[in-house]
Structure formats: C-alpha cells, structure tokens
C-alpha positions as CSV (number, residue, x, y, z in Angstrom):
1,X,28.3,-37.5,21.7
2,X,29.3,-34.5,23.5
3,X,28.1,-34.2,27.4
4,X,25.8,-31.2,27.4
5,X,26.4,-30.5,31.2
6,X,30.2,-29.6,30.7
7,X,31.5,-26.6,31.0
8,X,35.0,-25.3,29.8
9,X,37.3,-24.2,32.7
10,X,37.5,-20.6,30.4
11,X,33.7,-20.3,30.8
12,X,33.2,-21.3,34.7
13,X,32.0,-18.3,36.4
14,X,34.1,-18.7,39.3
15,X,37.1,-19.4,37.5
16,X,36.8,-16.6,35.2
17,X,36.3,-14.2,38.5
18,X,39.4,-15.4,39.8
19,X,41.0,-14.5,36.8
20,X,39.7,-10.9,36.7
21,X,41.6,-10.2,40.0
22,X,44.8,-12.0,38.7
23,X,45.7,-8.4,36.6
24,X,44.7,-6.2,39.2
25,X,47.2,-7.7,41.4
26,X,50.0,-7.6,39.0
27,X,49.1,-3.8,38.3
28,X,49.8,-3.5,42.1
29,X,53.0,-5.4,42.1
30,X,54.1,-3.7,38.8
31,X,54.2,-0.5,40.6
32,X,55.6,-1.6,43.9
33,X,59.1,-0.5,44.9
34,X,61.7,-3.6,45.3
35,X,61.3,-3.6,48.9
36,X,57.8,-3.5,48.5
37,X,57.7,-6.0,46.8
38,X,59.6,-8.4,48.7
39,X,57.6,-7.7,51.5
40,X,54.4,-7.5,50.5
41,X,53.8,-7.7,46.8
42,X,55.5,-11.4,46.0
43,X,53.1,-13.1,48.8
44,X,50.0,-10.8,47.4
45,X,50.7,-11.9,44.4
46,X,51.5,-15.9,44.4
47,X,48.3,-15.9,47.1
48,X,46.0,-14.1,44.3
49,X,47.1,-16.2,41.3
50,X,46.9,-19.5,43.1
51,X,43.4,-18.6,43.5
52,X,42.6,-19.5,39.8
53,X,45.8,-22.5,39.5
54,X,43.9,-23.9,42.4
55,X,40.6,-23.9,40.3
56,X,42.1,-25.0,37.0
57,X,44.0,-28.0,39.3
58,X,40.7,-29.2,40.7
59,X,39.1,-28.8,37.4
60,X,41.0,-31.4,35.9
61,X,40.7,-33.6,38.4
62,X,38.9,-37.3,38.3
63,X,37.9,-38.0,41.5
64,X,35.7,-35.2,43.7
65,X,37.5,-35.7,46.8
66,X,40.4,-34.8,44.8
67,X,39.1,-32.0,43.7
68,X,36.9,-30.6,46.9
69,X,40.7,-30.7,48.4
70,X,42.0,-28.1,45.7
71,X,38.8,-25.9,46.1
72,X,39.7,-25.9,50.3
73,X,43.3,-24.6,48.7
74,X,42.0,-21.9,46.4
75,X,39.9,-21.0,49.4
76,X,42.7,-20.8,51.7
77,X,44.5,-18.7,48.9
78,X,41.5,-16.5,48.7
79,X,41.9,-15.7,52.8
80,X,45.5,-14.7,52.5
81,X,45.4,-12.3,49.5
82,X,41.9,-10.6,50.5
83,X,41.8,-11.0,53.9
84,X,45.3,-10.4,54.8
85,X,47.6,-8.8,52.2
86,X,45.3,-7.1,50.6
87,X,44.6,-5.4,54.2
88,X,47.8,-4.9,55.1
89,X,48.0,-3.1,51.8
90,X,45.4,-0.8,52.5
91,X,46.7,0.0,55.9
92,X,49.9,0.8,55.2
93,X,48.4,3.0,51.9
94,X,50.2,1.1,48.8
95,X,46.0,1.1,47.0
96,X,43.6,3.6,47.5
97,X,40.6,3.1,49.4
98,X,38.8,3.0,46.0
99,X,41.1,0.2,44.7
100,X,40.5,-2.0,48.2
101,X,37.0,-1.4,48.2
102,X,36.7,-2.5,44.1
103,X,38.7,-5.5,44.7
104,X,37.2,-6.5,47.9
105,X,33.9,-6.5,46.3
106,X,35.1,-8.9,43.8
107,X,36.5,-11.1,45.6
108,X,33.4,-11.1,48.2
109,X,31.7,-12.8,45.0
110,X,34.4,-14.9,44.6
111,X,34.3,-16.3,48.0
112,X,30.7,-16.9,47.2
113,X,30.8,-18.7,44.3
114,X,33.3,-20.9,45.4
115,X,31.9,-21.9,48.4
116,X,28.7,-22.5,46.7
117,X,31.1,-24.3,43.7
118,X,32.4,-26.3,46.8
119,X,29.1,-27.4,47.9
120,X,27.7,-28.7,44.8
121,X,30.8,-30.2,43.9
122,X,30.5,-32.0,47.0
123,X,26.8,-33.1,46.6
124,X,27.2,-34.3,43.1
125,X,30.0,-36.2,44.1
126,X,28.6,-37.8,47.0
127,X,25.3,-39.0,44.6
128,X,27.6,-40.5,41.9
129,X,29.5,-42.2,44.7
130,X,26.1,-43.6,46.3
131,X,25.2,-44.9,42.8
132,X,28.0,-47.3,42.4
C-alpha cells in the first residue's frame, strides 16, 4: 500500500521554487565576462544551486535531525546568494533593478516556505520520536 501523505521531491513546493531560481542564475552567469565570473558569478552560482541539492539531500534522509541539519544548510545557502551576492550584483549593476527585484521576490517565498518546511519537519519529527 502506497503512503498517501508522501510527496515526490519534484512536486514539493519549496523544492520546486528553489529550482525555478536555479536557471535564472545560470542566465546571469552565462552572460558574465570571465572575470566576472570568477568573482562573482561562480560563488552566485554554487550558493543558488545548493539551495535545491540541500533540499533534495534532506529529502532523502531517514532520520529528521538529519534532515533539519540540511534544511539549516539550504538556509544558509539561501543567505549568501540572496542576501549577499545577489546584492552585490545589483550594486555593482551586472542585473537590472527589474531582475533583482523579480528574483528577490522569489526567493522571499523561498525563505518562507523553508522556514515554515523547517518547522514542521521539526514538529513531526519530534512526535514520532515521543511515540517510541
């Protein structure tokens, strides 16, 4: 019998935003110069993926402390692209301010539903644990 509460990693909502920003940010790499993107664009772009790897890690994890500690990664990952590359970005004009504000609204969700992810990770793990 199949268990009617899972959910595919593909089909998670938070996952599936994290993915959504994954292309932007290679569009903004792709068209970096070289020493743009050693600078900037390599450390944009490994933060912003590992958003999603850190998700898909967790995800396949057994025990929930395991995977709270992934989530606190992919959160971690989330402050330095969106919070500090993808600022520094803007500042030194390699997006437009229509790009920033696009992506930073995305990734506001993001933060959102992964802290609330975190949360009932955390809760659910916490009851199954108290049940044993």
């Amino acid at each position: 019998m199949e268990n009617q509460n899972y959910i595919e990693l593909k089909n998670l909502e938070v996952y599936k935003l994290s993915r959504k920003l994954s292309p932007i940010a290679w569009i903004i790499f792709c068209r970096m110069s070289f020493e743009d993107k050693k600078h900037i664009g390599n450390q944009f772009l490994r933060s912003v993926d590992s958003v999603g790897a850190n998700i898909a890690e967790s995800y396949g994890g057994y025990h929930y402390l395991d995977k709270i500690r992934f989530y606190y990664n992919c959160r971690a990952s989330h402050f330095e692209a969106f919070i500090h590359w993808l600022e520094l970005l803007s500042e030194r004009e390699k997006i437009s301010k229509e790009e920033f504000e696009n992506i930073k609204g995305m990734a506001s969700v993001l933060l959102i539903k992964l802290n609330n992810f975190i949360a009932i990770t955390t809760k659910k793990g916490r009851e199954s644990h108290d049940k044993t």
